[in-house]
C-alpha positions in Angstrom: 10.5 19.3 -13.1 8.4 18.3 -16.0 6.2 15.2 -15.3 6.7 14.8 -11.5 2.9 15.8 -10.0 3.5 18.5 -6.9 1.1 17.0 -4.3 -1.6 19.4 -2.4 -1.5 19.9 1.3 -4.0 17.9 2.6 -7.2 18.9 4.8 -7.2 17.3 8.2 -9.9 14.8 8.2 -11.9 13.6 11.8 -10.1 10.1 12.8 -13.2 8.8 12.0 -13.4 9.3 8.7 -9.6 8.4 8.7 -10.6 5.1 9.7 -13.5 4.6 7.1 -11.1 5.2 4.6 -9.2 2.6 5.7 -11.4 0.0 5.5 -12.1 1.3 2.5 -8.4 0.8 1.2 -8.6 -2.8 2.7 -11.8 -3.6 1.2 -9.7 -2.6 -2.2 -6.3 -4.3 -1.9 -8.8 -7.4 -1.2 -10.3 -7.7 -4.8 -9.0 -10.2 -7.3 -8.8 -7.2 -9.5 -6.7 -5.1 -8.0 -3.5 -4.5 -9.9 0.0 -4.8 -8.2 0.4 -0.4 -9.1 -2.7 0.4 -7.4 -2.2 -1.4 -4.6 0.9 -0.1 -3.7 -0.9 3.2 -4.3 -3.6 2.0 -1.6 -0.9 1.1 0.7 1.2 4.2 0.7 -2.3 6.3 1.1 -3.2 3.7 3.8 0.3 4.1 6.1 -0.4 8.1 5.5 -3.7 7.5 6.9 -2.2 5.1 9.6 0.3 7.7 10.8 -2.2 10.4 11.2 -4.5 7.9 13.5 -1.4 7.3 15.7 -0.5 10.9 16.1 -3.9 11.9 16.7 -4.5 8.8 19.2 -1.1 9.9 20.8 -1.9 13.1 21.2 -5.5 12.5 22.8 -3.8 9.8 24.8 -1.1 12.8 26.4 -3.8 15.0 26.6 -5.5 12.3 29.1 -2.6 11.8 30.8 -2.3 15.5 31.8 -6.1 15.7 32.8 -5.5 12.3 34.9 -2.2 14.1 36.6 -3.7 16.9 37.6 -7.1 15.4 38.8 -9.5 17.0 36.3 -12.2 14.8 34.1 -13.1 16.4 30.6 -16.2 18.2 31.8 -14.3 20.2 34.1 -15.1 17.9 37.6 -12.4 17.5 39.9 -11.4 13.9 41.2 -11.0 13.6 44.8 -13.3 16.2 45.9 -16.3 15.7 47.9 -19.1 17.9 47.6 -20.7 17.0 50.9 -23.8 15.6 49.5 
């Protein structure tokens, strides 16, 4: 298909720099001077960005879940033990 631009997979980026990037779009689609094309440009590239916060927040947030269920904290302590100090 002539014309039509095939889009590169993207590289995952930190959800931190997920989120600067949307405050960056925001900051954009704020200005008087933004026209009506690129801002529906910085609104698809900001739900993309969305949707990759909220499945990495979801995942971290099962991942927690599990860790809660089965009594461990991140730095591999237990809950519920006592050491007897």
């Amino acid at each position: 298909m002539a014309g039509k631009k095939k889009e590169e997979p993207q590289q995952p980026i930190t959800i931190e720099e997920a989120f600067a990037e949307l405050t960056e779009i925001v900051e954009r689609m704020e200005a008087p001077d933004v026209t009506l094309e690129e801002s529906m440009q910085l609104y698809r590239k900001g739900t993309t960005l969305l949707a990759q916060c909220t499945e990495k927040l979801d995942a971290v947030e099962k991942e927690m879940i599990i860790l809660t269920e089965e009594g461990e904290l991140p730095d591999g302590e237990t809950t519920g033990t006592d050491t007897g100090n």
